[in-house]
C-alpha positions in Angstrom: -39.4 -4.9 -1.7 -35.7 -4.0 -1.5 -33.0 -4.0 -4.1 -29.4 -3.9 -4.4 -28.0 -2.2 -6.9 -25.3 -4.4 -8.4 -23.8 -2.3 -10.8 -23.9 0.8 -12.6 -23.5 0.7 -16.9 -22.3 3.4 -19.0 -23.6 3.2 -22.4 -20.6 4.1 -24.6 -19.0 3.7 -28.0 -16.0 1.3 -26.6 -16.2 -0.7 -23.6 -12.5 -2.3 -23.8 -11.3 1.4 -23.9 -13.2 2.9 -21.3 -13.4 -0.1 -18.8 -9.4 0.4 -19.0 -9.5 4.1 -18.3 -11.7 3.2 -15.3 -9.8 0.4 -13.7 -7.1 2.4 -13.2 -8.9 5.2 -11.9 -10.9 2.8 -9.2 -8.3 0.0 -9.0 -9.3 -3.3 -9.7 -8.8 -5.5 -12.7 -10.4 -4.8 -16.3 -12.9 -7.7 -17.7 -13.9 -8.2 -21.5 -16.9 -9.7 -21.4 -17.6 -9.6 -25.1 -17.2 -6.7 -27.7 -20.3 -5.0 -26.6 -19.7 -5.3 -22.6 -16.8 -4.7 -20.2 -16.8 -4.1 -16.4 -14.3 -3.4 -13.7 -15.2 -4.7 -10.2 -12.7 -2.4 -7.9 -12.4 -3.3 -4.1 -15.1 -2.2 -2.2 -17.1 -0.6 -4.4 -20.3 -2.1 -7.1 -19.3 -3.2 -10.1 -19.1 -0.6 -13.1 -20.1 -1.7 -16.6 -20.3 -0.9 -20.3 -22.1 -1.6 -22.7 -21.6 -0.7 -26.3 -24.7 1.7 -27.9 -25.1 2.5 -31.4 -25.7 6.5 -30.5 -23.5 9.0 -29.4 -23.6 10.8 -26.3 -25.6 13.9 -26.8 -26.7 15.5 -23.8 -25.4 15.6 -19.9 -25.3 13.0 -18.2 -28.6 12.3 -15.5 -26.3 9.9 -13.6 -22.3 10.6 -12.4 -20.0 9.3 -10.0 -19.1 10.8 -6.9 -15.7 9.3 -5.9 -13.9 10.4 -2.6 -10.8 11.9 -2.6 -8.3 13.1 -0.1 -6.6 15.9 -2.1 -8.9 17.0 -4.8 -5.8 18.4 -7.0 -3.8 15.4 -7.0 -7.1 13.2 -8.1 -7.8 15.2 -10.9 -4.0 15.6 -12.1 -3.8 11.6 -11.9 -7.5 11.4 -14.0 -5.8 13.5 -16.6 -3.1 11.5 -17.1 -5.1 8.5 -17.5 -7.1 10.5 -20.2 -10.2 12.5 -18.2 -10.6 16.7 -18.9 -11.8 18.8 -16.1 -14.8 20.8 -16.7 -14.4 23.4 -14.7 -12.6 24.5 -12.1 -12.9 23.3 -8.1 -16.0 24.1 -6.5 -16.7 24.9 -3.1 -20.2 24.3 -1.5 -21.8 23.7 1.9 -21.4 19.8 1.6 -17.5 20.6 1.0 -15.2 20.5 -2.2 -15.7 19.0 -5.4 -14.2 18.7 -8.9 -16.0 17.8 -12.1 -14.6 15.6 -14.6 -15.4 13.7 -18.1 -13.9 10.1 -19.3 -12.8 9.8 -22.0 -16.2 9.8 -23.6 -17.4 12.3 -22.3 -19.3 10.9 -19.1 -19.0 13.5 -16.5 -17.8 12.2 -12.5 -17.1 14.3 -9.6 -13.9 13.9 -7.0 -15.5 14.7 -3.6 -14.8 15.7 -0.3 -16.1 15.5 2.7 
């Protein structure tokens, strides 16, 4: 058997917010679904959802992005003005330089590169 993976959800407290914050980050138009679902389908890339939970986000995430970028500084810089927080600082490793960041709830994602 093969699958495709069509999507990836966030669970979160407020998919209009958050699918916003995301669809400028990836490009690509924001969709409200309904209250409790939004997604963001940006060129060339599977679709990213959310989905409205009643819980809160308590522990690290077992799942994050890994979005390529060409100068690691200028990503992160434009993902704070659109309402990320780095956690940390840039890291070098023998795959090559990466940064880790949070959304705005919380849900941490990685600028790579190669």
């Amino acid at each position: 058997m093969r699958a495709v993976v069509s999507e990836i959800v966030f669970d979160c407290a407020d998919p209009a917010a958050l699918v916003r914050f995301w669809a400028a980050l990836l490009g690509g138009e924001p969709v409200d679904r309904s209250p409790d679902w939004s997604y963001v389908e940006p060129p060339g890339f599977v679709r990213v959802a959310f989905q409205r939970v009643p819980e809160g986000k308590a522990a690290k995430n077992r799942l994050h992005l890994d979005l390529e970028a060409g100068a690691l500084a200028d990503a992160a810089d434009a993902a704070v003005r659109l309402g990320a927080e780095r956690a940390g600082g840039v890291v070098t490793d023998e795959q090559g330089d990466f940064q880790v960041l949070r959304d705005p709830e919380g849900n941490e994602f990685c600028f790579v590169t190669g």
